[in-house]
Structures are given as structure tokens and as C-alpha cells.
C-alpha positions as CSV (number, residue, x, y, z in Angstrom):
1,X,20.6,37.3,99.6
2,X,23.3,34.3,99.2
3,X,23.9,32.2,102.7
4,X,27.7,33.8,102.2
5,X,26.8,37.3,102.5
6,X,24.0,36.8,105.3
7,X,27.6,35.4,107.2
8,X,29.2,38.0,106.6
9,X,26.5,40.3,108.0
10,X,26.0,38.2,111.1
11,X,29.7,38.3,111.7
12,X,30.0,42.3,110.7
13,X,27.1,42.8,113.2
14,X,28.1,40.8,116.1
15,X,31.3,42.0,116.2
16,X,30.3,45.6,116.1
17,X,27.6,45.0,118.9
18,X,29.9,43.3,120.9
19,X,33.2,45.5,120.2
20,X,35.3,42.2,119.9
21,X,35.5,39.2,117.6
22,X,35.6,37.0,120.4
23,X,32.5,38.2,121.7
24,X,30.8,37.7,118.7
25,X,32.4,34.0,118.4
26,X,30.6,33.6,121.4
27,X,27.3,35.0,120.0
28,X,27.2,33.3,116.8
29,X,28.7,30.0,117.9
30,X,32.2,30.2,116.0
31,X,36.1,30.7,116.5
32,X,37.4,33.7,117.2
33,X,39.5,33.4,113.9
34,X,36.5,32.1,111.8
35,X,34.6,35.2,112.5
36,X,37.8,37.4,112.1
37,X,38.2,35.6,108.8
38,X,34.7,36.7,107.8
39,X,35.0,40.2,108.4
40,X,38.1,40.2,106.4
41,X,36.4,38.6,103.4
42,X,33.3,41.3,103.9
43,X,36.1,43.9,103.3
44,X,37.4,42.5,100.5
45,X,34.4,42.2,98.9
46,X,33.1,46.0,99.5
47,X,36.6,47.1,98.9
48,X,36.7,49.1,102.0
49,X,38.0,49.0,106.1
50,X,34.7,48.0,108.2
51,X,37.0,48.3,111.5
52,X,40.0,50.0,113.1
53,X,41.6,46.9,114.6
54,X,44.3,46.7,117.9
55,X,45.2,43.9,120.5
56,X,42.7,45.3,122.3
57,X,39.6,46.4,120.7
58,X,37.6,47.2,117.6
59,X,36.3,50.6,116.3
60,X,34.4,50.9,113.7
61,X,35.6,53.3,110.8
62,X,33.5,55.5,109.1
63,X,32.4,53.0,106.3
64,X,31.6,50.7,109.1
65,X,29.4,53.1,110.9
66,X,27.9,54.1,108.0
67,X,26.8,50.2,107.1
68,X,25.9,49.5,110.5
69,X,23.5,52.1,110.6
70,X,22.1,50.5,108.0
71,X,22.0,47.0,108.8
72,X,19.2,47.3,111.6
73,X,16.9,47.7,108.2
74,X,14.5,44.9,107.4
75,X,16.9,42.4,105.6
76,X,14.8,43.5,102.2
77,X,17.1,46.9,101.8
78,X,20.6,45.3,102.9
79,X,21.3,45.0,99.5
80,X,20.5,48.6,98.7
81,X,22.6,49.7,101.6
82,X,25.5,47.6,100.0
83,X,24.6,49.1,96.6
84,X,25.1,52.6,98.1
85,X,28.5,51.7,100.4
86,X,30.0,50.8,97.3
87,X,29.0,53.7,95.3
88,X,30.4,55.9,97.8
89,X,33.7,53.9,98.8
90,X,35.7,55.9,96.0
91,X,34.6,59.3,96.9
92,X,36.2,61.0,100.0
93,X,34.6,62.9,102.2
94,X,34.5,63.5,106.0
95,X,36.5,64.3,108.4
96,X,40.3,62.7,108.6
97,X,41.7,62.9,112.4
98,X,45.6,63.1,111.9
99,X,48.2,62.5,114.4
100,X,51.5,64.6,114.0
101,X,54.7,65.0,115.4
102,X,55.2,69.0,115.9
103,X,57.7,69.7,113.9
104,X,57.1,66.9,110.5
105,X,53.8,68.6,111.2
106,X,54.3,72.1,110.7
107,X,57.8,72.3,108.7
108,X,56.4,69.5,105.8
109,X,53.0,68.4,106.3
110,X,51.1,71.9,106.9
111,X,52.2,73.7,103.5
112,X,50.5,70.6,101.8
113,X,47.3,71.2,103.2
114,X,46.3,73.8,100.5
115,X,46.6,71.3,97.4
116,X,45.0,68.9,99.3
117,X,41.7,70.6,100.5
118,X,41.7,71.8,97.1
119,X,41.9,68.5,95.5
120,X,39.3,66.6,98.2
121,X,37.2,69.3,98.6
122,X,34.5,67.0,100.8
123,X,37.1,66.0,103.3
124,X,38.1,68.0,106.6
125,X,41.2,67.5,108.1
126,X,41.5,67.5,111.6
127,X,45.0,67.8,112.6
128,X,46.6,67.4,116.4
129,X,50.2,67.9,116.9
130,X,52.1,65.5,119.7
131,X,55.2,64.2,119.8
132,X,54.3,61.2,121.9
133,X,52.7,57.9,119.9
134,X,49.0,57.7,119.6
135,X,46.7,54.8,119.9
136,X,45.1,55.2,116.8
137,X,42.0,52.8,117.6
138,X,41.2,53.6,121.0
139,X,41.9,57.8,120.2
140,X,40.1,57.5,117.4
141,X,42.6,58.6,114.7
142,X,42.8,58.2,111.1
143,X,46.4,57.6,110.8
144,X,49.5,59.1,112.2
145,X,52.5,60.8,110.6
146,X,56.2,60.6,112.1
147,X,58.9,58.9,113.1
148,X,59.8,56.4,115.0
149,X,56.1,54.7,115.8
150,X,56.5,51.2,117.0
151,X,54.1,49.0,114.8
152,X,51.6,45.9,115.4
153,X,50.0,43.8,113.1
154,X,46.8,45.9,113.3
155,X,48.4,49.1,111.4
156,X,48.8,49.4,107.8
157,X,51.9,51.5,107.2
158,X,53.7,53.1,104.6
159,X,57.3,55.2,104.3
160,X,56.9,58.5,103.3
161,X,60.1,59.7,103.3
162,X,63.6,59.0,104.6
163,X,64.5,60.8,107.4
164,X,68.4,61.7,108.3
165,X,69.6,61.5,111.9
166,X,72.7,63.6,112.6
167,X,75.1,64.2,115.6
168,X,75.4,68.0,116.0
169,X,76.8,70.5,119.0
170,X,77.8,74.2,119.3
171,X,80.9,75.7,118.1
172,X,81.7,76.5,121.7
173,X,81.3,73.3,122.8
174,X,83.7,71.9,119.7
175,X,86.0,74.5,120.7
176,X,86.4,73.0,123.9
177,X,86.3,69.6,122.8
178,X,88.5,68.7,119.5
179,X,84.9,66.8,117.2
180,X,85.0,63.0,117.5
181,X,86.4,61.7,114.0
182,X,85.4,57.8,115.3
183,X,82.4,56.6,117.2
184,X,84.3,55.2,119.9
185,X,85.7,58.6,120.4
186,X,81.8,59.9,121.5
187,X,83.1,58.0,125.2
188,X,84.8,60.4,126.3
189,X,82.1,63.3,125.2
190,X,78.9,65.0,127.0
191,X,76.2,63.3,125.3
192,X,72.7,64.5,125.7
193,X,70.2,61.6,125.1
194,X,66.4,61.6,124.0
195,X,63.8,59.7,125.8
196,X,61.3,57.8,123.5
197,X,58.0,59.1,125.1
198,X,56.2,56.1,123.1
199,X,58.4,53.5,125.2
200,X,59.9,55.5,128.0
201,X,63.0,54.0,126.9
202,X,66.4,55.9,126.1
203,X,66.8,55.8,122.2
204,X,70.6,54.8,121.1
205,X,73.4,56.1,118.8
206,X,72.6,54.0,116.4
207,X,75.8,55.2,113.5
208,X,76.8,54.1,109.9
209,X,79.6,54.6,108.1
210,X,79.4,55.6,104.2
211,X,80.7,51.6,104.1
212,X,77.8,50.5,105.4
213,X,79.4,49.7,108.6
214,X,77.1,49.8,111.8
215,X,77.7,50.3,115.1
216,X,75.8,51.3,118.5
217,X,78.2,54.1,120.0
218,X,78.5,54.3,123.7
219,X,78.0,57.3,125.3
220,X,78.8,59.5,129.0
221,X,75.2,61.2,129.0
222,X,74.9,64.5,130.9
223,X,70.9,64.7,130.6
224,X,68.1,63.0,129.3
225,X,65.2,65.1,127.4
226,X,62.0,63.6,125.6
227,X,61.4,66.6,123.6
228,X,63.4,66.9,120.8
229,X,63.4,70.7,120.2
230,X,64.4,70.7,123.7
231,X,67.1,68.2,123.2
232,X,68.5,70.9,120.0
233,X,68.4,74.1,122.4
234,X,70.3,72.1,125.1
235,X,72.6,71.4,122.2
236,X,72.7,74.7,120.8
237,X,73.4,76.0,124.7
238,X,77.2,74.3,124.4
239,X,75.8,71.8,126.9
240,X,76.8,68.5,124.7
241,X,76.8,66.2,121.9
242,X,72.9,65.3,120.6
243,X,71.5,62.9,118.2
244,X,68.8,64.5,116.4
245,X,66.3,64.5,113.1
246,X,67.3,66.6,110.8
247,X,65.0,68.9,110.7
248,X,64.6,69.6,114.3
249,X,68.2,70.4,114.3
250,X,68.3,72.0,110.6
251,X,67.0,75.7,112.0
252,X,69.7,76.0,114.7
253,X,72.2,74.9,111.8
254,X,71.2,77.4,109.3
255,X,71.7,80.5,112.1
């Protein structure tokens, strides 16, 4: 076994004993960053994810579970248990834990589901619907789908799909109040606002023109709601003006 790979190892194990990189800097007699670095090279060079990494701690993945079962072998089958991580990297199986927002969940990820049991056969998904953001590490998630999910540096992301926002209130309600034509016009409107349940913090009207022009609207809210079906009944009630996805306002559209 090269003196490369044996680092590796030491810095793979450590850190998974240990749950931190730190921690095993401490162990091993190294930098936080030079252990971290290590890891990352041990990836590469298996060509899969050893850990689930936040600002807070590690998890290890599958793979890495798998490995570090393997590891506490005499040092005479590491290579074998290499041999057969890589062998199995490009073949999925298991079970994938998937965060969803309800209604991306059931309205577009849900009918997919068929194709794709079909197609990976040896994986299980494992699906929870929430509309609040996850903690994919320390939940132990496999990745999340939705909008809106603030990122970090520890997360590998990737768009999916564009999804439209739209301004939309009842006919009674636009009956008694002529429809803005201009965002400054939203003023002097009921506005019912969403609460971002990731960041407790009240999500703006965030417009664009078909220009390109944007501009943050300001708005008379009447009631605050961190649901978003919720947020379209109060709508569809003649209470207000809501910002909403598309598709949680598309079914109350289509009546």
C-alpha cells in the first residue's frame, strides 16, 4: 500500500471516528484543512462522496459506511475493500431519503416515481413531504427538492426547473378593487404575505417587468401565513392580493 493511500485512510478514519476534521487534526497531528484536503483527494480518487458535510458536523454516506466497515480489517484486505467500493460505486442501490415540498412533491415529483423504480430497480425511495427546509446532514437526507432552500458551501446543488411566481386574488376581491396595472399601485392594496419557515423571515414582492426591470414592491399586509396552500385559500377567500408559485396557485386558477 503507497504512503499516499495509507494518508488517506488515517485521515478517512479519524475523521469518521471522531465525527469532525478538526478532531482528527487533533488525532493525527495535522490542520484542520490538511486533513479536510485528504478526504477530498480519497474521493476523488474512488470517485464517490465518503461524507455528508455541514458547518457543523460530518455524516458519513452510504459509501462511507460501507468502507468504514471495512477498514477495521487487517490492513492486508484494504485493498480488496477498495477493489469492491469501486466496483460498486456505479451501481445504485439502497435506500434514497428525499426531502419534498408538498405540493412540487405530489403535483411533479410523485408521477415520476414509476419510470424511476423501474429504471433503478435496487434503489428504495424514501420520500417525506415538508414545506419547511431540512438539515440534510444532521436529518440524514439524501437530497432535497424545492424551492427557495438557502445554500452553504457544504451542498451540491442543481436547478431543476424554473419556477414562475405570480400575483393572483379573487374576482370578488378585483371587483372591489380596480387590479394594480404598476407595482407601486400594490400600496394601496390588501396584501397577504408568506413567512419563509426556513428563516422565519417575511419573503418580498420581488417583480420584473417583461424589460427586465426590477423592483421590490411595497406592500399594506393584512396577514402573514407560512403555508403556501394556506396563503392561496386566504387568496381565493377575497381576503387580498398573494404572491404565490405557480403551481400552488394554478388549481384555484383553473376552477
Amino acid at each position: 500500500m503507497s504512503t499516499e493511500l495509507r494518508s488517506h485512510l488515517d485521515a478517512f478514519i479519524a475523521a469518521a471516528d471522531d465525527g469532525s476534521f478538526s478532531a482528527a487534526a487533533r488525532r493525527l497531528g495535522l490542520t484542520p484543512a490538511a486533513v479536510s484536503k485528504s478526504v477530498a483527494q480519497f474521493e476523488a480518487r474512488l470517485g464517490v462522496r465518503l461524507f455528508q458535510r455541514s458547518t457543523r458536523r460530518l455524516a458519513l454516506t452510504t459509501d462511507g459506511e460501507r468502507l468504514y466497515g471495512q477498514v477495521r480489517l487487517p490492513w492486508a484486505e484494504i485493498g480488496d475493500a477498495l477493489t469492491d467500493l469501486r466496483q460498486g460505486a456505479g451501481k445504485p442501490a439502497g435506500t434514497l431519503k428525499v426531502a419534498l415540498a408538498y405540493t412540487v412533491g405530489r403535483e411533479y415529483f410523485v408521477p415520476m416515481m414509476e419510470s424511476f423504480v423501474r429504471r433503478y430497480p435496487d434503489v428504495v425511495p424514501d420520500l417525506h413531504f415538508d414545506n419547511r427546509q431540512v438539515d440534510l446532514v444532521a436529518e440524514g437526507f439524501d437530497v432535497a427538492i424545492g424551492g427557495g432552500i438557502e445554500l452553504t458551501d457544504a451542498l451540491i446543488a442543481r436547478e431543476l426547473a424554473r419556477l414562475r411566481i405570480v400575483l393572483v386574488a379573487s374576482p370578488g376581491y378585483l371587483a372591489a378593487h380596480p387590479a394594480p396595472t404598476h407595482p407601486s399601485e400594490l400600496a394601496r392594496h390588501r396584501s397577504l404575505l408568506r413567512r419563509s419557515l426556513g428563516s422565519g423571515r417575511l419573503l418580498p414582492w420581488a417583480l420584473k417587468s417583461r424589460a427586465g426591470e426590477e423592483v421590490v414592491a411595497s406592500v399594506r399586509p393584512v396577514m402573514v401565513l407560512d403555508d403556501p396552500e394556506a396563503l392561496a385559500r386566504a387568496a381565493a377567500s377575497g381576503m387580498g392580493i398573494a404572491m404565490l408559485p405557480r403551481p400552488h396557485a394554478l388549481p384555484l386558477l383553473e376552477r
